[in-house]
C-alpha positions in Angstrom: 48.4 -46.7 29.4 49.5 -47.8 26.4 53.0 -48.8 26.7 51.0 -52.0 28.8 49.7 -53.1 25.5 52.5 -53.0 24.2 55.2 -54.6 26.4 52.3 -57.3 26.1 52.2 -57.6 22.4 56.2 -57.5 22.4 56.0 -60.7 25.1 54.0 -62.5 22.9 55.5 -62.0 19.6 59.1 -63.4 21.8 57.4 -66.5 23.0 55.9 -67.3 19.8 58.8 -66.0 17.3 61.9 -66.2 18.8 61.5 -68.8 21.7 60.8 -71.9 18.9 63.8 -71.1 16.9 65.9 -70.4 19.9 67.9 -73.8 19.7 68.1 -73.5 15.6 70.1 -70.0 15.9 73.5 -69.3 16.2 74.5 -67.3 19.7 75.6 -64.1 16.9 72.2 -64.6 15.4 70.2 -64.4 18.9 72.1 -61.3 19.8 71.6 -59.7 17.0 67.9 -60.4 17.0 67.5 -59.2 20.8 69.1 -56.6 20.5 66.6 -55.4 17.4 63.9 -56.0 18.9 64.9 -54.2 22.1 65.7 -51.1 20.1 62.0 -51.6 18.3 60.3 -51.9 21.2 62.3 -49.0 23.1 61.8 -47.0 20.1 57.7 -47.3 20.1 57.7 -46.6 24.2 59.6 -43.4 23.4 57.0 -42.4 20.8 54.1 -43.7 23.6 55.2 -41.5 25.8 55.8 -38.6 23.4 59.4 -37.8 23.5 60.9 -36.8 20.7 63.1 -38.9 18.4 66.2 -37.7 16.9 66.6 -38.6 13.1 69.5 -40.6 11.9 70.2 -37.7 9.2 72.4 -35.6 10.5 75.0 -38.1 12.1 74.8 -39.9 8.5 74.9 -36.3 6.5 78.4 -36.0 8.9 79.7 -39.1 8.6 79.7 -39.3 4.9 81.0 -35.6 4.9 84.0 -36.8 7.1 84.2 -39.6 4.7 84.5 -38.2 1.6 86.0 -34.8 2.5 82.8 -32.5 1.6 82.6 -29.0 2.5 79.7 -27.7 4.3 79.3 -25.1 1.1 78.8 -27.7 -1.2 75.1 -28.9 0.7 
């Protein structure tokens, strides 16, 4: 029941954030502002519905090991 408020919150915040500067933005700009605030708002209807969230640690803890050749002894 709460995802509704939500979804509506997210609607207005578009039509009165993004939908006036629409014209002033470059098309890279737009995209990369949609596609934020898609991931925010899928993000808080995961949590609404209570599944679980996976932390960025671990694929950034494996990254940087591929990155800068750590061992797994060393953390």
């Amino acid at each position: 029941m709460a995802v509704v408020p939500l979804v509506l919150l997210y609607v207005f915040m578009l039509v009165t954030d993004y939908l006036p500067t629409k014209k002033e933005l470059a098309v890279k700009e737009r995209i990369i502002y949609l596609l934020l605030f898609s991931v925010g708002l899928c993000v808080l209807v995961l949590y609404l519905l209570d599944i679980p969230i996976p932390g960025p640690s671990k694929p950034i803890k494996s990254a940087v090991e591929k990155i800068l050749f750590i061992a797994d002894s060393i953390f």
